[in-house]
C-alpha positions in Angstrom: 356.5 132.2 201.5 355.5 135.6 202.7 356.3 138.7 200.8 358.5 141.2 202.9 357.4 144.6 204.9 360.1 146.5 202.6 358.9 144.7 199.0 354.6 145.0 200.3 355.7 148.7 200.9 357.8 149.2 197.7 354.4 147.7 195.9 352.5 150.2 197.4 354.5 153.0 196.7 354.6 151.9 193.4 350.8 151.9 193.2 350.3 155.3 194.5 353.0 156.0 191.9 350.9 154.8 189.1 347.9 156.1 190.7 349.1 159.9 191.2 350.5 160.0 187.2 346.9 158.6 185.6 345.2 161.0 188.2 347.5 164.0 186.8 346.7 163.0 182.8 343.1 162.1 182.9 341.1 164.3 181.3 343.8 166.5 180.3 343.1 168.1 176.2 345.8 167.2 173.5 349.0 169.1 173.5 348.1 170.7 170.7 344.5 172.0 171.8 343.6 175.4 171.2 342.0 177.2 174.5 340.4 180.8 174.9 338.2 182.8 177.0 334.5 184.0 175.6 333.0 187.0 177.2 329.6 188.3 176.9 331.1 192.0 178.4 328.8 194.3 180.2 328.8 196.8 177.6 326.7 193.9 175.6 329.8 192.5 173.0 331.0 189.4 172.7 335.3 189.6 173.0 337.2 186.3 172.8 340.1 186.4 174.5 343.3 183.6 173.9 345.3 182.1 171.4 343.9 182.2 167.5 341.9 179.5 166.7 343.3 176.4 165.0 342.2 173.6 163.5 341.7 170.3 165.8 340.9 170.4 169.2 339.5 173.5 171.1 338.3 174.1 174.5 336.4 177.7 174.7 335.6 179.1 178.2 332.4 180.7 178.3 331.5 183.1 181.0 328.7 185.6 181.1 330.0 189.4 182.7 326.6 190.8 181.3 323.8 191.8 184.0 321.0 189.9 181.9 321.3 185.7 181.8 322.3 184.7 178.0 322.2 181.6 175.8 325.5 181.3 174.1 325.8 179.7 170.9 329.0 178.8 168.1 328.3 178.0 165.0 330.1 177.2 161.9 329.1 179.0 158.4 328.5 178.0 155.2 330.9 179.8 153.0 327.8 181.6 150.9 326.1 182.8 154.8 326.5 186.6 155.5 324.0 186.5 158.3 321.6 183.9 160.2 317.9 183.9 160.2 315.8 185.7 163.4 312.8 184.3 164.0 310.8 186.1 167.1 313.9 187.6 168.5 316.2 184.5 168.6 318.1 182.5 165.8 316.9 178.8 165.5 319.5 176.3 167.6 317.0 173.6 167.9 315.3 172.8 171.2 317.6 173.2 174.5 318.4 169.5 174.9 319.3 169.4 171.6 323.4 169.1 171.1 323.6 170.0 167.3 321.4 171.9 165.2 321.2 172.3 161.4 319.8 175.5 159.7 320.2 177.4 156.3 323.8 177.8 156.0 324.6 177.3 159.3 325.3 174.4 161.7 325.5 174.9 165.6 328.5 173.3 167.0 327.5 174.1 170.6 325.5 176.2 172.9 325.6 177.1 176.5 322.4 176.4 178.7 321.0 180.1 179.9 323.7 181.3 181.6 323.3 184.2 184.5 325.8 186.6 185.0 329.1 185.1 186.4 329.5 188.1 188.9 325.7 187.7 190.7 325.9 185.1 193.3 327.2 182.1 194.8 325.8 180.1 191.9 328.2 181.7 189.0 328.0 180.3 185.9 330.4 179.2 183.1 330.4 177.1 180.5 333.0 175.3 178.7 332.9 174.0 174.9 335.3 170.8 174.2 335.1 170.9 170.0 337.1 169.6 167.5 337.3 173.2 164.6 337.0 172.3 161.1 338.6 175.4 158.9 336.0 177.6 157.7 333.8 180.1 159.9 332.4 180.2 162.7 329.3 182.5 164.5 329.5 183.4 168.3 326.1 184.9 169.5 324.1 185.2 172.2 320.4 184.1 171.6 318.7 185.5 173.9 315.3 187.2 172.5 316.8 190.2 170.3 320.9 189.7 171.0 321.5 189.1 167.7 319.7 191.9 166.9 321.7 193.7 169.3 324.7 193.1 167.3 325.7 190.1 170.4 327.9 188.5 168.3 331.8 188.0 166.7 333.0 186.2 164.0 336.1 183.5 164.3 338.6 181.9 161.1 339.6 178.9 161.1 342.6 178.9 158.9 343.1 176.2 156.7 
């Protein structure tokens, strides 16, 4: 016995039915995710824009307004760190392949390749972090040679 033209079409409907809803939720964060915007701003700060941080799942948009290319970096704190060791110009994150790092009192959650400036080009550059926040605090630099230095940096709670 032959299926039908209207239940072979039905079936196919149906498919592109189930298709169209996993297409639409793959990929897609937690409802409760936390997202913001990072910012290395021309006038050489670091501004993060977006909800506060919570605990759990975050995704942080990085984008780089700043003329010179930057490596940006989030790490979280020990609770005893006031400031992270510069050695030539850059804080240690471990070599550029590397996608954690561990150094006195600090542990890098994640870092950006060298980013250009987002505004130069048809090859703009953003990055996106996809991290799951513990409470405690966290380090936003840029590493390029002397940022921190500079003062390239902002600090970000997460609240117990």
């Amino acid at each position: 016995m032959q299926p039908s033209v209207h239940g072979g079409a039905r079936l196919a409907a149906m498919a592109l039915v189930a298709t169209a809803l996993m297409t639409s939720t793959s990929g897609c964060a937690s409802p409760g995710v936390t997202k913001a915007e990072l910012f290395v701003t021309r006038d050489q700060r670091i501004v993060v824009h977006g909800a506060s941080l919570h605990r759990g799942e975050a995704i942080l948009h990085v984008e780089n307004d700043d003329g010179a290319p930057h490596v940006v970096v989030l790490a979280r704190l020990a609770p005893d760190v006031s400031a992270l060791p510069v050695v030539d110009g850059t804080v240690p994150v471990g070599r550029p392949s590397a996608q954690s790092y561990s150094g006195a009192g600090y542990h890098v959650v994640a870092k950006s390749e060298r980013m250009a400036a987002y505004f130069n080009g048809p090859n703009r550059v953003r990055a996106e972090f996809h991290v799951y926040l513990r409470p405690g605090r966290y380090l936003v630099f840029a590493n390029a040679r002397g940022d921190y230095s500079r003062g390239l940096y902002t600090m970000l709670t997460v609240p117990a």
